[in-house]
FIGU-591713 format. One record per residue: x, y, z of N, C-alpha, C in turn; residue number from 0; residue in one letter. Coordinates in steps of 0.1 Angstrom, whole numbers, plus 5000, padded with zeros to 4 digits. Last residue first. Example, Ala and Ser with C-alpha at 12.3 -4.5 7.8 and 13.67 -1.06 7.14 Angstrom:
// FIGU-591713
   n_X   n_Y   n_Z  ca_X  ca_Y  ca_Z   c_X   c_Y   c_Z  num  residu
  5128  4978  5071  5137  4989  5071  5129  5000  5079    1       S
  5132  4943  5078  5123  4955  5078  5132  4967  5078    0       A
***
This chain:
// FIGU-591713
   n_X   n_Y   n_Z  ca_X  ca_Y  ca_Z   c_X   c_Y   c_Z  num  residu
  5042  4881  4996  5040  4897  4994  5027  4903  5002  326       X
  5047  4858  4994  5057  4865  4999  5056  4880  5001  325       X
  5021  4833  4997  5024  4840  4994  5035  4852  5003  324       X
  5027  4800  5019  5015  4810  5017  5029  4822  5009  323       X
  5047  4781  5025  5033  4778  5011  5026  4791  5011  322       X
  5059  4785  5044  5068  4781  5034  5056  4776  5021  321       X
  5042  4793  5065  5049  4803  5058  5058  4798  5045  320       X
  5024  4776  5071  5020  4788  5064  5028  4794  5055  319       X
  5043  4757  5082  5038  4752  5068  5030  4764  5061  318       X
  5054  4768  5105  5063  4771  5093  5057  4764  5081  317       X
  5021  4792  5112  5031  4780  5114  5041  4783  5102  316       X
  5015  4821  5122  5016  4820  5112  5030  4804  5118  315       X
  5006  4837  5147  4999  4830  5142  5005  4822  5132  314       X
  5028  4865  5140  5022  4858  5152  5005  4849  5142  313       X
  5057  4860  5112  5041  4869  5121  5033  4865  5132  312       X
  5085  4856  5111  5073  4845  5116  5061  4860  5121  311       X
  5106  4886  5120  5105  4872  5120  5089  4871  5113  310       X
  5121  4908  5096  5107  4902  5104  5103  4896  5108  309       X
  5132  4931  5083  5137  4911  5090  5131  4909  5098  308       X
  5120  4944  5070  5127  4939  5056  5136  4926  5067  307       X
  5111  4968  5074  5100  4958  5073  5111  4947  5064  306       X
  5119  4995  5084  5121  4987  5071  5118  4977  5066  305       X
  5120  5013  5104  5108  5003  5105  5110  4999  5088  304       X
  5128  5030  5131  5131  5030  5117  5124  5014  5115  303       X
  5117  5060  5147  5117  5048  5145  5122  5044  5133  302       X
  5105  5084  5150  5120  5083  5154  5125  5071  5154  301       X
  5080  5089  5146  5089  5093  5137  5100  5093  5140  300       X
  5060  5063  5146  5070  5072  5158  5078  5077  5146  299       X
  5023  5071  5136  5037  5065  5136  5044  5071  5148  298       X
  4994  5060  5125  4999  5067  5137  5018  5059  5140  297       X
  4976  5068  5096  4987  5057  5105  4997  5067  5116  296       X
  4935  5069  5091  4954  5071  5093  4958  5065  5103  295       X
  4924  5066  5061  4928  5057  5075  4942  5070  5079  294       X
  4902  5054  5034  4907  5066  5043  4911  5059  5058  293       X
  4888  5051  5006  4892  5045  5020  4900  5056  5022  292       X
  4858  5051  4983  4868  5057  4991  4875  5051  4998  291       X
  4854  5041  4952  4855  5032  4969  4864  5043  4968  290       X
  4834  5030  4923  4842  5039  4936  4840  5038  4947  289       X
  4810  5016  4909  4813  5029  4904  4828  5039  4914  288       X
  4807  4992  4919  4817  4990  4907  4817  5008  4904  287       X
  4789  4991  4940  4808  4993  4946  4816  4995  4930  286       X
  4765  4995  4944  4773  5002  4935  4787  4999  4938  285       X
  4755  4981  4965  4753  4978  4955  4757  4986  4941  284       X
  4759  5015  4984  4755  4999  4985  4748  4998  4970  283       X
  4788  5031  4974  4773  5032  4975  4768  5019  4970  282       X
  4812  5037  4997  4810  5029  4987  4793  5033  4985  281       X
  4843  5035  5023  4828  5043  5016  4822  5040  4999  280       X
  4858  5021  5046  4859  5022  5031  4843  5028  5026  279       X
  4891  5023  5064  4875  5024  5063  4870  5030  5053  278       X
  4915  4994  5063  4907  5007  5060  4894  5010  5066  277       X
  4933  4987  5093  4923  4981  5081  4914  4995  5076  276       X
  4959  4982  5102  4955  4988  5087  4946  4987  5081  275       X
  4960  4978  5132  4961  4968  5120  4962  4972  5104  274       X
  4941  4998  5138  4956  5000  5141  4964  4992  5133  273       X
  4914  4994  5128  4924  5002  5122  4940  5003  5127  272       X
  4924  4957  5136  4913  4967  5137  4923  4980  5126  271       X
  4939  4936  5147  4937  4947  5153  4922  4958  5146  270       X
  4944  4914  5130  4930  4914  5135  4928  4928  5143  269       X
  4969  4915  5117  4967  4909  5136  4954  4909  5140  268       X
  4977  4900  5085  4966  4912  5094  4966  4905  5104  267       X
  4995  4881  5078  4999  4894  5080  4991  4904  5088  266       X
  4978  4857  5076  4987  4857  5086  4995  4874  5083  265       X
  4940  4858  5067  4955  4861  5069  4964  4861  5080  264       X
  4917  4846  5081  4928  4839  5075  4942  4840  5073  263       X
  4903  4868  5084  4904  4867  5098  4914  4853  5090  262       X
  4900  4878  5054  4906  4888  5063  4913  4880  5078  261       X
  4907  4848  5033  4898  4857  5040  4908  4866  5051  260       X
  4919  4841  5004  4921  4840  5014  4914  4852  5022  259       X
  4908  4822  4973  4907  4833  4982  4911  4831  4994  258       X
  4918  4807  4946  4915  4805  4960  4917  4817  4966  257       X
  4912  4820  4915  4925  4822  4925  4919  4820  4936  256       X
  4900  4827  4892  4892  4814  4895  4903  4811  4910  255       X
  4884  4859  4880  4895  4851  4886  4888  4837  4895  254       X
  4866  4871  4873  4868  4859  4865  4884  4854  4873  253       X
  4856  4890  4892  4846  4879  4891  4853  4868  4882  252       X
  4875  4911  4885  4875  4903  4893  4868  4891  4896  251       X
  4871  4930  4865  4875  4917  4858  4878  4908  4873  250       X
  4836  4928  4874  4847  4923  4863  4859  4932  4864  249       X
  4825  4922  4902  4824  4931  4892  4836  4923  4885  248       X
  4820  4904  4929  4812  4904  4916  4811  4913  4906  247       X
  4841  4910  4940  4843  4897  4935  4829  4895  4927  246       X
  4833  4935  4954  4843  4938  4945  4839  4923  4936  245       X
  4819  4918  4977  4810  4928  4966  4817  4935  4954  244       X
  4840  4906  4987  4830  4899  4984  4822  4910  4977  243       X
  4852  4928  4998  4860  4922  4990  4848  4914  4983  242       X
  4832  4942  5019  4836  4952  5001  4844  4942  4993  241       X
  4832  4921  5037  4820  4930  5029  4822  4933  5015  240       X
  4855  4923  5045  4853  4906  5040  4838  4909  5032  239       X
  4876  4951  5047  4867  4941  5052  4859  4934  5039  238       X
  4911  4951  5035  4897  4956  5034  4887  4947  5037  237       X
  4940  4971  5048  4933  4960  5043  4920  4961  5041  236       X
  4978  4978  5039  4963  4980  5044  4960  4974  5039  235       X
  5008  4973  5059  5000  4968  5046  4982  4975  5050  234       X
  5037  4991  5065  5029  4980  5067  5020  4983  5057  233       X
  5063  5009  5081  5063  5000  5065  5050  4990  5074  232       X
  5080  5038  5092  5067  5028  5090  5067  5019  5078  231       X
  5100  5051  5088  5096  5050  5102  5084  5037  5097  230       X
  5131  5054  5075  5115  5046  5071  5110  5043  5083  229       X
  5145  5085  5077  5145  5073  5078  5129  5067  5073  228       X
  5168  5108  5059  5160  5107  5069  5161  5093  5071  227       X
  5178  5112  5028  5183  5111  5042  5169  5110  5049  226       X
  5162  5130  4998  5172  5126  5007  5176  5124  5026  225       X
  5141  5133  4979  5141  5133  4993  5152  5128  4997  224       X
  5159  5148  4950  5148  5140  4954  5146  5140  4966  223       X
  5176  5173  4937  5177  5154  4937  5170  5146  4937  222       X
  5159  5191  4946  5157  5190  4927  5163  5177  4932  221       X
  5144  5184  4977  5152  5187  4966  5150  5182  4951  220       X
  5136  5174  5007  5128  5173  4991  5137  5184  4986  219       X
  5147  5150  5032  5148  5166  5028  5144  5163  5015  218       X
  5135  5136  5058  5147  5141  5048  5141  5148  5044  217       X
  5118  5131  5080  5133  5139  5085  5142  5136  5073  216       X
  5102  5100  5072  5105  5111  5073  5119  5117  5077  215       X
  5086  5077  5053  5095  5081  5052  5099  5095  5057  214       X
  5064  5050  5051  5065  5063  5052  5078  5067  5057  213       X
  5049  5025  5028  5063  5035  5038  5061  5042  5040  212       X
  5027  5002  5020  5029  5011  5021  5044  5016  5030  211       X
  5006  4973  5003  5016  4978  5006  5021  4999  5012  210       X
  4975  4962  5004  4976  4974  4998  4992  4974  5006  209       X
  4952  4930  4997  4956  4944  5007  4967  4955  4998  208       X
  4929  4905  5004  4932  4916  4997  4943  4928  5004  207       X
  4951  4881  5019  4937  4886  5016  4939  4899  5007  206       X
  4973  4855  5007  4971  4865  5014  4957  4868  5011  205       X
  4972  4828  4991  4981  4827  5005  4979  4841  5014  204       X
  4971  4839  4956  4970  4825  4968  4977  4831  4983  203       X
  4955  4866  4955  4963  4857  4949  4967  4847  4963  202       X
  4933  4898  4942  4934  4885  4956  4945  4871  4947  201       X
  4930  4934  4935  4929  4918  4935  4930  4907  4947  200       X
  4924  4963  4948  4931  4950  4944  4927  4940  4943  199       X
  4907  4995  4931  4908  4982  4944  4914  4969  4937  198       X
  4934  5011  4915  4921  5006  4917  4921  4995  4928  197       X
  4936  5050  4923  4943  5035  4922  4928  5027  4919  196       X
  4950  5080  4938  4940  5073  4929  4944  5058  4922  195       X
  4961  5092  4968  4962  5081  4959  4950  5079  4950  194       X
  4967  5117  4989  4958  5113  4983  4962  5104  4972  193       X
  4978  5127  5023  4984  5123  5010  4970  5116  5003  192       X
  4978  5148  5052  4971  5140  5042  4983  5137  5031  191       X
  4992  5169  5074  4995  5149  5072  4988  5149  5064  190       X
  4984  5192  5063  4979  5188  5079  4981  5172  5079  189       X
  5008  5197  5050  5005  5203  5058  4998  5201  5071  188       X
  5006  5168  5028  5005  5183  5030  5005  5188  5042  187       X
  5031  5141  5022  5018  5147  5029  5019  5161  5027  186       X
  5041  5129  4988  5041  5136  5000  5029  5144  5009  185       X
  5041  5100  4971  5038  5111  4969  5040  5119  4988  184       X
  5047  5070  4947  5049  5077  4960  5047  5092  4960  183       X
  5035  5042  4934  5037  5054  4940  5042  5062  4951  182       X
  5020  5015  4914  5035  5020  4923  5030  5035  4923  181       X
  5007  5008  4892  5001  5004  4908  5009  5004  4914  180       X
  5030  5000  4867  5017  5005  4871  5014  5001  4889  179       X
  5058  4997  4860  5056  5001  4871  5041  5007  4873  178       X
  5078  4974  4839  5062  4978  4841  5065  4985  4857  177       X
  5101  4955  4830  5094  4975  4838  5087  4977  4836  176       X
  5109  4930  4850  5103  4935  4842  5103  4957  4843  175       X
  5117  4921  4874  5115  4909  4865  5115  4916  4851  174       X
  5133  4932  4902  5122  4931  4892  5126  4924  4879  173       X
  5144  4910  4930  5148  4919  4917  5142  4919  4905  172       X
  5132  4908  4959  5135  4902  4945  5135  4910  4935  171       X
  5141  4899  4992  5139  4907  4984  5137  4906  4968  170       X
  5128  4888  5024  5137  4886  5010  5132  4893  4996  169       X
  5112  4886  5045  5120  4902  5041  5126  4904  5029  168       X
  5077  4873  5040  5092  4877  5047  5101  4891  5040  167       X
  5051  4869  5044  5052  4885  5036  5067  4883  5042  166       X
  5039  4845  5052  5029  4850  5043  5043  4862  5037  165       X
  5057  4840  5072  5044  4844  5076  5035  4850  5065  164       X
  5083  4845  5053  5080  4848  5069  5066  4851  5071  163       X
  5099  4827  5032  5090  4833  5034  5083  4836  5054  162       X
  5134  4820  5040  5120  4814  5038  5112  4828  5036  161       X
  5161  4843  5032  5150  4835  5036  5140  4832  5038  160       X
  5171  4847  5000  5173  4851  5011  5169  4840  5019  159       X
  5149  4854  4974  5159  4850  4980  5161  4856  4998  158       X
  5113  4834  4972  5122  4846  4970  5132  4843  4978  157       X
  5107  4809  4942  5113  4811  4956  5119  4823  4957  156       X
  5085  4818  4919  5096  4820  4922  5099  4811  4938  155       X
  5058  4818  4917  5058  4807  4912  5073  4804  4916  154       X
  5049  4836  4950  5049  4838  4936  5053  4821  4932  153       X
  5022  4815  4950  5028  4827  4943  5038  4831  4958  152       X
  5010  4781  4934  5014  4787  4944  5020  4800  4946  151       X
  4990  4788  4903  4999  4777  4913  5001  4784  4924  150       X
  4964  4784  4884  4972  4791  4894  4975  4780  4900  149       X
  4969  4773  4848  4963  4770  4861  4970  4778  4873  148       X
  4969  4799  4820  4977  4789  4828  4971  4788  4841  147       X
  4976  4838  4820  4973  4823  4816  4976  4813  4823  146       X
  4962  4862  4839  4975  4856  4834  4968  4841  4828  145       X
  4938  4863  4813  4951  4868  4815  4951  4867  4831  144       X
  4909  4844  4820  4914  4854  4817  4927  4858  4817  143       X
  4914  4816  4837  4904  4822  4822  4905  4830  4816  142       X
  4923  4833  4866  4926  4824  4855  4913  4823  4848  141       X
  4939  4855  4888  4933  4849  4880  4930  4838  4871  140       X
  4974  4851  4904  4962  4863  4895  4955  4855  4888  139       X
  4997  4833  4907  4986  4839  4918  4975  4848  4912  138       X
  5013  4834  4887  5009  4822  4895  4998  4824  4901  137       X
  5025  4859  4883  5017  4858  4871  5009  4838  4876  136       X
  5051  4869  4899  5036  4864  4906  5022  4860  4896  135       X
  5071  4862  4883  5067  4858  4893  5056  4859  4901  134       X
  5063  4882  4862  5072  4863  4856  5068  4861  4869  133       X
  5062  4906  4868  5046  4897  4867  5050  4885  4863  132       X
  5073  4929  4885  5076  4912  4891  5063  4900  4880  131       X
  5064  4951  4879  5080  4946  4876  5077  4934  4883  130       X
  5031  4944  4887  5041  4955  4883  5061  4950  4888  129       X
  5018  4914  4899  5028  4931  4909  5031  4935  4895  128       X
  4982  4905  4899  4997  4908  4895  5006  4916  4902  127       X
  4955  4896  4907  4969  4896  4916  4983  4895  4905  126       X
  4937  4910  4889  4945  4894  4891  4954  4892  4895  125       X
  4941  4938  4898  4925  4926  4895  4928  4913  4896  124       X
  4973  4941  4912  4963  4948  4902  4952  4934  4904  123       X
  4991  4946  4939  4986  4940  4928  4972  4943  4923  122       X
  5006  4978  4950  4997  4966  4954  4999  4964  4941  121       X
  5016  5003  4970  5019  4995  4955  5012  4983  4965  120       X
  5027  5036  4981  5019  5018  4983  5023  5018  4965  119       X
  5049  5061  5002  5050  5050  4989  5036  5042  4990  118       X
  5052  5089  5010  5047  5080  5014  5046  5073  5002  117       X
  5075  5112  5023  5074  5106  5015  5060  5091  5019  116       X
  5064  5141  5043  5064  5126  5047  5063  5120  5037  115       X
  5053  5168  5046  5061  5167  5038  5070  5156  5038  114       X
  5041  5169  5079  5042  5170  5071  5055  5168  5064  113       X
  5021  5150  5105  5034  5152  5101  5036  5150  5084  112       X
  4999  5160  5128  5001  5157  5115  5013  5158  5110  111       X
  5001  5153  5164  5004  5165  5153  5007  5156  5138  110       X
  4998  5133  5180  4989  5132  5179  4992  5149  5167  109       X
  5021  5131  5201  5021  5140  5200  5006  5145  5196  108       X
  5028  5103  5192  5028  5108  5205  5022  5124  5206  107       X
  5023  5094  5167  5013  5090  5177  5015  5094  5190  106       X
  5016  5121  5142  5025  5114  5152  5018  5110  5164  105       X
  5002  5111  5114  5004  5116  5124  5012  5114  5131  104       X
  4990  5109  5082  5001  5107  5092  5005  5114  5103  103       X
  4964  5097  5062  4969  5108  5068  4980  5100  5077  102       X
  4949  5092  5030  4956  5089  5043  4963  5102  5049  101       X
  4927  5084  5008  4933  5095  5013  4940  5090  5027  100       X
  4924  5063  4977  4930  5063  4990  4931  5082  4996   99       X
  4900  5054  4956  4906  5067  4961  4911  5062  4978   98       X
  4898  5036  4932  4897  5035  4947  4906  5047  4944   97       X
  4872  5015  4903  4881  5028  4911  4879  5026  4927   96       X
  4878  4985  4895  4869  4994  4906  4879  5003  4909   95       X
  4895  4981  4864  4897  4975  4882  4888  4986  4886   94       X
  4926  4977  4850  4912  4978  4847  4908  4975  4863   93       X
  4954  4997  4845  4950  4985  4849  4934  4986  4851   92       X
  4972  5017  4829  4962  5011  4820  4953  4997  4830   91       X
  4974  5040  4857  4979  5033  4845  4970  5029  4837   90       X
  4972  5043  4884  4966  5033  4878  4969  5027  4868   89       X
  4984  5063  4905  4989  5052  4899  4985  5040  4893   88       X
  4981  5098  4908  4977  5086  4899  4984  5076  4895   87       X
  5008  5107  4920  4990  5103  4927  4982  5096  4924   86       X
  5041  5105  4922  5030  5105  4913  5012  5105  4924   85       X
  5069  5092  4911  5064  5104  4922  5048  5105  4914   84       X
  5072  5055  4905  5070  5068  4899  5066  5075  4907   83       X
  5099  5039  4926  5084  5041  4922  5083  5054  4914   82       X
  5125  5027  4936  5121  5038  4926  5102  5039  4917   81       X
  5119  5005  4952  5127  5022  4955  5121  5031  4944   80       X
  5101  4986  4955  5107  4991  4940  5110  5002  4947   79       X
  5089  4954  4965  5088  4967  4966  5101  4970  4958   78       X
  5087  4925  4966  5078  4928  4957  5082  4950  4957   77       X
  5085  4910  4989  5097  4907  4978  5095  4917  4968   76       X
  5074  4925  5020  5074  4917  5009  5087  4917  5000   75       X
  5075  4942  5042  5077  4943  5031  5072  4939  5022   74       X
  5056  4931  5072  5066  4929  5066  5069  4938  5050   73       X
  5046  4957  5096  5047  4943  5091  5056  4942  5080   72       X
  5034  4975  5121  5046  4971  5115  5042  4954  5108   71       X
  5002  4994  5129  5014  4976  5134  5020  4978  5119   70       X
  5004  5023  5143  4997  5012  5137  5007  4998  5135   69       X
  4996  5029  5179  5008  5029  5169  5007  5021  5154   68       X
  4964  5044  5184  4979  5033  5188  4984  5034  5172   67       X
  4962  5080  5181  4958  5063  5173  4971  5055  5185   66       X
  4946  5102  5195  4956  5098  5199  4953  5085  5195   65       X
  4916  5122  5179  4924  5114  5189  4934  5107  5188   64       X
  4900  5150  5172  4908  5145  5168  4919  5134  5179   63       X
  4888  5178  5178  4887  5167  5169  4891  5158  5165   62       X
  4903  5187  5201  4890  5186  5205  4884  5172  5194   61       X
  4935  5181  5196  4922  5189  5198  4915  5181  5203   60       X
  4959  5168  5218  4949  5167  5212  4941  5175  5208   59       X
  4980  5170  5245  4981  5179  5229  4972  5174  5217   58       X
  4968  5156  5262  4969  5169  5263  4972  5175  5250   57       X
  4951  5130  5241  4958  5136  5247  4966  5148  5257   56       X
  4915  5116  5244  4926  5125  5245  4935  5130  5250   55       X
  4912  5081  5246  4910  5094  5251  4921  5104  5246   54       X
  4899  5056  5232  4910  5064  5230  4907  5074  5237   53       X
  4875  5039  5231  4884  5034  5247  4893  5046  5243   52       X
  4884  5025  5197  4874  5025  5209  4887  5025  5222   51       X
  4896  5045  5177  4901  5035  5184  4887  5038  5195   50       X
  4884  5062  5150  4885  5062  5162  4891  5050  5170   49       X
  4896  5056  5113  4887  5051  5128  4892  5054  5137   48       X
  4905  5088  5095  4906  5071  5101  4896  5065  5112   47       X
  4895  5109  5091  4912  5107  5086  4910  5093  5092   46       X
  4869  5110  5064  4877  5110  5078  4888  5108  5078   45       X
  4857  5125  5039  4863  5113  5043  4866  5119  5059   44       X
  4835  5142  5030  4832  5128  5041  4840  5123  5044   43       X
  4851  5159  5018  4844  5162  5026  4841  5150  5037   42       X
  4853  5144  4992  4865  5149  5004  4856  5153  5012   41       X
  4826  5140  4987  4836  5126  4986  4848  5136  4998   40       X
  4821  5165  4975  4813  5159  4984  4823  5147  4991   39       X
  4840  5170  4956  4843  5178  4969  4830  5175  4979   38       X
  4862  5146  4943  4851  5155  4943  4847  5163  4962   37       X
  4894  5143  4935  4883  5143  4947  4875  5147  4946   36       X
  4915  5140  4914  4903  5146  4916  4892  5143  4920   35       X
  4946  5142  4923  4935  5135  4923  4923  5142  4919   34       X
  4972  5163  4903  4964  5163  4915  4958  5149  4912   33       X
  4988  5161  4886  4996  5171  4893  4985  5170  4905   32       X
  5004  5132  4872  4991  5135  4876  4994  5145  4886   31       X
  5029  5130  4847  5026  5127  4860  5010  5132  4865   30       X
  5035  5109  4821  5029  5121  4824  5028  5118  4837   29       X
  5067  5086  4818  5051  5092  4814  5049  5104  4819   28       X
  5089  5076  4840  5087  5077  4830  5067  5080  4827   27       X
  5111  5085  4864  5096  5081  4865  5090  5086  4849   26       X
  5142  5072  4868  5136  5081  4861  5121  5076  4859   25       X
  5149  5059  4900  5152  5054  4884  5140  5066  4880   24       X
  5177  5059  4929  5162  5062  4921  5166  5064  4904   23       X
  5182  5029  4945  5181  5041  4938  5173  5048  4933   22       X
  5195  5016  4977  5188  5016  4968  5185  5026  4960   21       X
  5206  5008  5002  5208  5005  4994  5201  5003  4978   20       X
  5204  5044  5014  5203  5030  5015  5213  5020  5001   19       X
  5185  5063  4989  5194  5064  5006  5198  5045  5003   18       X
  5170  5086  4976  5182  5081  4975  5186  5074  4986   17       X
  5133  5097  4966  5148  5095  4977  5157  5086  4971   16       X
  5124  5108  4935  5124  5097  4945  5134  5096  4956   15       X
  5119  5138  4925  5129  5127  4923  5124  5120  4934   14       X
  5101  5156  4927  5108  5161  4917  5114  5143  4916   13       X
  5075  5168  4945  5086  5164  4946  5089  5159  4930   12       X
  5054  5197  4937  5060  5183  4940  5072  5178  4940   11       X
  5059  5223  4932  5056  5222  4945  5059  5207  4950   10       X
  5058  5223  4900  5071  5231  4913  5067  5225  4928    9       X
  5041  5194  4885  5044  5209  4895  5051  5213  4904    8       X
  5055  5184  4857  5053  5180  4869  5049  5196  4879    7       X
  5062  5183  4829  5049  5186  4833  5047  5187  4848    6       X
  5082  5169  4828  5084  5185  4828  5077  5191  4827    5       X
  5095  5143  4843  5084  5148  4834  5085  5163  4838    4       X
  5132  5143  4850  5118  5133  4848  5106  5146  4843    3       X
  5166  5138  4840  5152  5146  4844  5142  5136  4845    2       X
  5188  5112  4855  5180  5120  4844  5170  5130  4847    1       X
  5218  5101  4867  5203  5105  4870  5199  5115  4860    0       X
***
């Protein structure tokens, strides 16, 4: 194991966790030591949607209520232990700015749970993944980069088994090293973590959405986060509004990639924010200048939630699942 950027700030995490079956790889470039949220924009955000019907708990403020648990779903083929530690994970990808702020709480307790590795990674404007683009280079766009008629994504079979519902557990060994639109970074104090990224694309068999972990009870060291567990692994999503008003800015308007709608996917339960669905701030008819979203996920921190053997999602036949996308 190597150093990593020597620009980075004392206070951030240093190295990627270790655990499992999996390692951490040296996060190459400059790191981003903050987002920059304007301070109208932080101000508005919320930490997530209210649940209709939620009452408070005894250990609730006054501001603040008791989430259901948010829903568990799959992985995908597509995730990378070794993400760059980072906030800025755009890189060179062209795309409607998005400011993710999230927060993490505990859904029993309803207390913000601090210094909580939290990973996403998504596909960029034409449904690419970062280290996987020989395989999902099927599902992104067409006329424009990736080349070639879209086929089915990825164009791979991933290993293990079938695809489960759109997002099974089988895993696939990057293709490539490109690691743009990967991250992981730690909550502060009151649960927040902030992400700068751009809104995602769309590729055959899913709706737009956003990958994510959360990882607590290890420990942040010059090694990296060590030990604990992955209480949460699920996907955020974005109403059928903002995707359709993203699909007329460039470079998304030139993807020719059958769309799959919010109430179509077989990974979103339709729940609502408990489901992952963001809530997203935007100025009507400007969505190409920035999109807030903001949500938080109500976890058990005593759970371990690896998203990695998942049966069949509910709804999802075996013809969904052995044609609709892995990720």
């Amino acid at each position: 194991m190597t150093g990593i950027q020597g620009n980075q700030t004392a206070q951030g995490p240093k190295h990627k966790r270790n655990v499992t079956r999996r390692k951490v790889v040296v996060a190459g470039g400059a790191a981003v030591a903050a987002v920059g949220v304007g301070g109208t924009i932080a101000a508005t955000a919320n930490a997530g949607q209210t649940k209709k019907g939620a009452s408070p708990t005894a250990s609730s403020t006054s501001s603040e209520t008791c989430y259901k648990l948010t829903s568990e779903t799959t992985e995908g083929p597509y995730y990378i232990d070794a993400d760059k530690l980072r906030q800025d994970i755009t890189e060179d990808r062209e795309g409607i700015p998005l400011t993710l702020r999230l927060k993490v709480i505990d859904n029993e307790t309803c207390k913000p749970i601090r210094n909580a590795a939290v990973d996403i990674w998504h596909c960029d404007a034409l449904g690419l993944y970062s280290g996987y683009e020989d395989l999902s280079s099927g599902g992104g766009g067409g006329g424009t980069p990736p080349s070639g008629t879209p086929t089915d994504v990825p164009s791979g079979t991933p290993t293990g088994s079938p695809p489960a519902g759109g997002g099974g557990g089988g895993h696939e060994e990057p293709t490539d090293d490109k690691r743009y639109l990967r991250g992981t970074w730690k909550t502060d104090k009151q649960g927040f973590v902030t992400f700068k990224t751009v809104f995602p694309g769309w590729y055959r068999g899913r709706c737009v959405h956003i990958h994510t972990k959360v990882h607590v009870s290890g420990t942040w060291t010059d090694a990296g986060y060590e030990g604990g567990n992955t209480c949460h692994t699920g996907q955020f999503f974005f109403d059928e509004e903002s995707v359709l008003a993203s699909a007329e800015v460039e470079p998304y308007s030139t993807s020719t990639t059958e769309r799959t709608t919010l109430t179509e996917d077989t990974i979103y339960d339709q729940s609502g924010t408990a489901g992952g669905l963001l809530k997203l701030k935007y100025k009507k008819n400007g969505i190409a200048k920035g999109v807030l979203g903001t949500i938080t996920m109500g976890v058990d921190p005593d759970a371990t939630h690896e998203g990695t053997d998942d049966a069949v999602q509910p709804g999802a036949s075996a013809t969904t699942s052995a044609s609709a996308s892995a990720s």
